[in-house]
C-alpha angles and dihedrals in degrees: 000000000000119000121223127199133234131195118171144161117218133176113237098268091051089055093049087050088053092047093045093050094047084055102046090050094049088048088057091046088057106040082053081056084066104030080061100038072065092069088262117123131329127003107286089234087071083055101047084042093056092039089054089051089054095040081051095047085043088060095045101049076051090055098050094052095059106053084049089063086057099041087049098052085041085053091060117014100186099025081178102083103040125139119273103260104021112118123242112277095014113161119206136000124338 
């Protein structure tokens, strides 16, 4: 399957509504894993399965956060003492 590639900047309560989403999707996928183990639905290995993907998207959106703090503080070491005008992060002249 093809990949696709996501880069995006979010402020700190979209990234708790992402996180929280992510969550809450891999939540319903579990709790499909027991409602068929229950003999509903599809196998409960298909659940799990799909629980595992979006634990695993889940780490990785962490992940990437992560490294984007430290870019960013790399980007601009004393944001203190930037030019009127330039934006935060800026790299060359203006």
């Amino acid at each position: 399957m093809p990949r696709r590639r996501i880069e995006v900047s979010v402020s700190h309560d979209e990234f708790e509504d992402l996180n929280n989403a992510l969550e809450d999707h891999r939540n319903g996928f579990t709790d499909m894993a027991e409602e068929a183990s229950n003999g509903l639905g599809l196998e409960p290995e298909y659940w799990v399965g799909r629980a595992n993907e979006v634990q695993s998207l889940l780490e990785k959106v962490h992940e990437h956060s992560r490294e984007e703090t430290a870019a960013g503080r790399r980007l601009e070491p004393n944001p203190g003492k930037r030019a009127p005008g330039r934006p935060r992060g800026a790299i060359g002249p203006t």
